[in-house]
Structure formats: structure tokens, C-alpha cells
N, C-alpha and C positions, 0 to 999 in steps of 0.2 A: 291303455295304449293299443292304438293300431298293429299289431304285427305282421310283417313283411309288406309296407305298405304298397302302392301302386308309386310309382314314378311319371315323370313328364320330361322330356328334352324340351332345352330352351325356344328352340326353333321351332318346333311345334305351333301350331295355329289355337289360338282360343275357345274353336269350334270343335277342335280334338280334345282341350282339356275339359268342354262341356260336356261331350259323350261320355267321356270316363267318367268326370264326380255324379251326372244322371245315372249312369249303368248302375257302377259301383255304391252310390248314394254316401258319395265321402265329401266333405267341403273343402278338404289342404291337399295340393298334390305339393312332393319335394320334387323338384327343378335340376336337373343334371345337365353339367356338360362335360362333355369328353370322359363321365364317369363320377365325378366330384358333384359334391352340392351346391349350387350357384344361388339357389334359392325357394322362395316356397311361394308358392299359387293361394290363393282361397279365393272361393266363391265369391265372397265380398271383393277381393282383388280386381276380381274379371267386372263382377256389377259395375263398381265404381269406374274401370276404363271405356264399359260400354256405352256410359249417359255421354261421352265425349264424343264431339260432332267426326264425323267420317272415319269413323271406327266398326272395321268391319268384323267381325267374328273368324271368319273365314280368310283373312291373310291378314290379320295381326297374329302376333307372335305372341307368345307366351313369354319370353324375356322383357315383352313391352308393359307387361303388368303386372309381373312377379313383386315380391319385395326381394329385395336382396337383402336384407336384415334378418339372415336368419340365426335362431336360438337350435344350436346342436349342443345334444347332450348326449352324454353315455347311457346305459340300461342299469350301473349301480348305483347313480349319483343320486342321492335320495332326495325321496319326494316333496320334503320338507323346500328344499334348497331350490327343484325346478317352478315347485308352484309359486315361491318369492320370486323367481327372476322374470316368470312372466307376467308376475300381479304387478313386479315395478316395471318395467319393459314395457307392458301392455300387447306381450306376444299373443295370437292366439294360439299358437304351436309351435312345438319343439320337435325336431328331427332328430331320433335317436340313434345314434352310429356305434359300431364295434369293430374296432379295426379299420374302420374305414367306410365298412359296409352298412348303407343303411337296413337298419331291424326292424325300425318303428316309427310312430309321429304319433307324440301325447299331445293333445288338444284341451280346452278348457273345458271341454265336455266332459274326458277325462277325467280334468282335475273335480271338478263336481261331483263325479259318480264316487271317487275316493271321497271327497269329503261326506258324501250321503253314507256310505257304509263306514265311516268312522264315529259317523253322530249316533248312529244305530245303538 
């Protein structure tokens, strides 16, 4: 898991969530408004709305190609349990909250590096 990940407000531009996952080299940003989770970004999200005709990076919005389908979990709900919901789901990440606060975002990347050191 990502710890203390990066955030994105909805209104944000696509071209702002580009800078971030280049800088940072993350692929999920978690989507906030007003404080709450609305939703989650992935690089794939933003690809897929950019082959859309008169789509510009630079004032589209990040709410325009979030999912809002997103998989929140807590930090002790074991592993067993988050990796079934996104192998049926087909999430590729979960935003993990405490109290409210987001702590993390487990990715399938994630889940692989735990299944490699479990094979071990």
C-alpha cells in the first residue's frame, strides 16, 4: 500500500492530474470534494477520455473522468477479503480510510507484490 497518498480535487484539470502521477510516477489519484472521497483517477481513466474527440487536457476536469465506483477500505480488513473484492469487482484500487482520513490506496500492483512474497 501506498502510504499517505497524493490527493486530487474534482475540479481540477487532467493536465494537473498528469503532472502529479509523472512527478510522483503513481497511476490512482483518490478524487476529493469538499474533503470526502468522490472518487479515484487512474491513468487508464484519463487515457481512455483523452482518444475522445475535443477533449482537452487542460479544461477538462478531473470529475469528467474519475470513476466514481470507488472500493474504500479500512487498514485492518485483511488481505484475504480486499484482494476477493477487487478480483470480483475488477477494481484496480482501493482507497484505504481511518476515521475518515485517507492513509493509503492498495493497488493490484500491491496485491501481486503480497502474492510474490507469499509464494516465496
Amino acid at each position: 500500500m501506498t502510504k499517505n497518498p497524493l490527493t486530487i480535487g474534482h475540479t481540477q484539470t487532467l493536465q494537473t492530474a498528469h503532472d502529479i502521477m509523472r512527478e510522483h510516477a503513481i497511476r490512482h489519484l483518490p478524487v476529493l470534494a469538499e474533503g470526502k472521497v468522490v472518487g479515484v483517477l487512474s491513468s487508464r481513466d484519463m487515457h481512455f477520455i483523452e482518444t475522445l474527440r475535443d477533449v482537452d487536457p487542460r479544461v477538462t476536469t478531473v470529475d469528467e473522468a474519475m470513476s466514481s465506483d470507488v472500493y474504500v477500505t479500512q487498514p485492518d480488513t485483511p488481505l484475504e477479503e480486499v484482494a476477493s473484492a477487487m478480483a470480483e469487482h475488477k477494481y484496480g484500487s482501493t482507497i484505504v480510510t481511518d476515521q475518515g482520513k485517507i492513509v493509503g490506496v492498495f493497488t493490484t500492483v500491491d496485491a501481486l507484490r503480497a502474492l510474490a512474497a507469499i509464494l516465496k
